[in-house]
N, C-alpha and C positions, 0 to 999 in steps of 0.2 A: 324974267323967266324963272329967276331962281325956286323957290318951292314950288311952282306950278307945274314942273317935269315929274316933281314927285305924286301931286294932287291927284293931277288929272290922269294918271292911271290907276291910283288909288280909284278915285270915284267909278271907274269904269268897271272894278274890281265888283263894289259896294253893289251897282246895276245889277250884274249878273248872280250875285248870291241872297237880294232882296226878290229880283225875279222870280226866282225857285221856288222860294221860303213855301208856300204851300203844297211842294211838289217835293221838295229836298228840306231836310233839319237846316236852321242858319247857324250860327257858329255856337252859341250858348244857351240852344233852347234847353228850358228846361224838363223833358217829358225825354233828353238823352242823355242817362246816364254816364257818368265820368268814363267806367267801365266800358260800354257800348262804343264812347267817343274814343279813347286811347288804348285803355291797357289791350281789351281783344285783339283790335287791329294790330297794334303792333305786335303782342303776340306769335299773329300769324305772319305778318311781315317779316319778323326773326325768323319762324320755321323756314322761309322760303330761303333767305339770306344762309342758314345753318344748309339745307341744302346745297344751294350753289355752292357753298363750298368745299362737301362733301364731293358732289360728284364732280366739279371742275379741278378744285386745287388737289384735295387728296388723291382721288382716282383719275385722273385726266394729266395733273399736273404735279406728281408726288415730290418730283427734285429740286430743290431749293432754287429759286428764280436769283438770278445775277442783277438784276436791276428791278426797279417798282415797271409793274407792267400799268400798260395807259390808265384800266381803269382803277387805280389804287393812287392815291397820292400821297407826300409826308406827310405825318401826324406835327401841329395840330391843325395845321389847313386844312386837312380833310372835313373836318369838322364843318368849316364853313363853308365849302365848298359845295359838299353830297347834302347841307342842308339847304343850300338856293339853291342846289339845282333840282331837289325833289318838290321846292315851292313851286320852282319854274313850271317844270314838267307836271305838278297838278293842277295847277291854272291854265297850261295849256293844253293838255291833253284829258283833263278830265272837268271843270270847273266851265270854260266856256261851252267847250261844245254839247257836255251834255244837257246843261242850262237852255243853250241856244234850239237842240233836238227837242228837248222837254217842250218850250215855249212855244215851241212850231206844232209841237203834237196838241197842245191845250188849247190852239188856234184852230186847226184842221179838224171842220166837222166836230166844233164846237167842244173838243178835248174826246169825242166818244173815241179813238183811237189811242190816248197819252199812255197808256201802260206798252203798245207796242212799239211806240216810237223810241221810251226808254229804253225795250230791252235792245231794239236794233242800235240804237246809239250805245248803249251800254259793250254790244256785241263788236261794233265797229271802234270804239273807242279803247278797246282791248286790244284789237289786233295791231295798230297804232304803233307802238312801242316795238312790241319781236318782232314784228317786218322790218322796221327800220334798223334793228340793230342783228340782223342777224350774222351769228359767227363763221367765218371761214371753218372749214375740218369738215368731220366726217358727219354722216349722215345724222348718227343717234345725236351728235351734240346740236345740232339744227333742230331735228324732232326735239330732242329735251327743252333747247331753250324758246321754242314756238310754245309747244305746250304750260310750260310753270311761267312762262311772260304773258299768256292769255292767261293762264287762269288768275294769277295774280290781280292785274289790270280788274279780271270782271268782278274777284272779290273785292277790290276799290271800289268800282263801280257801285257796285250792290249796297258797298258801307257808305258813299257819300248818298243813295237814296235814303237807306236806315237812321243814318246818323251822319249827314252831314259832313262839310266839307276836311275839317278837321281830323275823322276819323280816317279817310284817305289819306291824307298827309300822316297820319301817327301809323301805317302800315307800310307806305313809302321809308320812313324814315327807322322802324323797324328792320326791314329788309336792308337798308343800307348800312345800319348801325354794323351790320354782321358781316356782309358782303364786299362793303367798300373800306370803312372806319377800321373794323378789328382787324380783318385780314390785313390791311394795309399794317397798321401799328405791327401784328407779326412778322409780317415780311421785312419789315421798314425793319425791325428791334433785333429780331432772331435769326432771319436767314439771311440777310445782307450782312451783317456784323460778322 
C-alpha cells in the first residue's frame, strides 16, 4: 500500500485539473501571467484578510484576548496548518466541483449552456464556506461575514476560471497570511505576553 495512498489521490487530483484545461488555465500555462497567477490574487486576498481584522479584532474585539482563540494558532505551526487547510479547502470546495459543474455543462446540449453552469456553480460554490461557518453575535457580524465570505469565494471563482487553479490558492493563502498567520503571531507575541 505504501505510496499508493499517496498516488492514487494524487492521480484523481491530475483528472480533475486536466479535465478543465480547456475551460480553466492548468497550473503553468503560459498565456497566465506570474502576475494574473499570484501577486493580484493574493493582493486581494490580503485586503480581505486586512479587513477581517479591522472590523473583527480592532472594532469588534479591541481588548487584548487572554488566550489564542480557535481560529489562530502558535506561530510556527500556523504556517503549516492555514497552508493545508487552504489546499484542502480549494480542492474541495473549488477544484472539484467546479471541474465537475464545468464538465457537466460542456456535456449538456453539447456545451451550448457551459458559461451558465459556471456562473451557477461559481455562485453556489461561494455560498459553501459563509454558510457553513457562520458566526454566533449580532446581526451585522452574520451580514458582514456572509457578504466579504461570498464575495471573496466568487473572486476565487472567477481567478481559478482567468487563471487557474493556483491563483485561487495565492488569494486563499493571501487572505490568511493576514487573518490567520499575522494576527495570530500578534496575539501569540504582544497580547498574551
Amino acid at each position: 500500500m505504501g505510496a499508493s495512498k499517496y498516488l492514487y489521490p494524487t492521480a484523481w487530483l491530475s483528472v480533475f485539473i486536466s479535465a478543465g484545461q480547456r475551460w480553466h488555465p492548468n497550473f503553468c500555462e503560459e498565456r497566465v501571467s506570474n502576475k494574473l497567477r499570484f501577486l493580484s490574487p493574493a493582493l486581494i486576498g490580503a485586503c480581505f484578510g486586512i479587513l477581517d481584522i479591522i472590523v473583527i479584532k480592532v472594532m469588534m474585539h479591541p481588548e487584548p484576548y487572554t488566550e489564542l482563540p480557535p481560529f489562530l494558532q502558535p506561530f510556527p505551526y500556523s504556517l503549516f496548518l492555514f497552508f493545508s487547510g487552504a489546499f484542502e479547502i480549494e480542492v474541495f470546495y473549488r477544484l472539484i466541483p467546479l471541474t465537475l459543474i464545468v464538465l457537466f455543462g460542456k456535456w449538456f446540449a453539447r456545451g451550448k449552456y457551459v458559461q451558465a453552469f459556471f456562473w451557477a456553480g461559481a455562485v453556489l460554490t461561494s455560498l459553501r464556506e459563509p454558510l457553513e461557518q457562520l458566526p454566533g453575535g449580532g446581526m451585522l457580524l452574520i451580514v458582514y461575514s456572509l457578504l466579504t465570505g461570498f464575495l471573496m469565494n466568487l473572486a476565487q471563482a472567477i481567478y481559478f476560471h482567468n487563471a487557474g487553479f493556483l491563483s485561487t490558492l495565492s488569494l486563499r493563502l493571501g487572505h490568511y497570511l493576514f487573518w490567520h498567520i499575522l494576527l495570530g503571531i500578534f496575539v501569540e507575541y504582544f497580547e498574551l505576553m
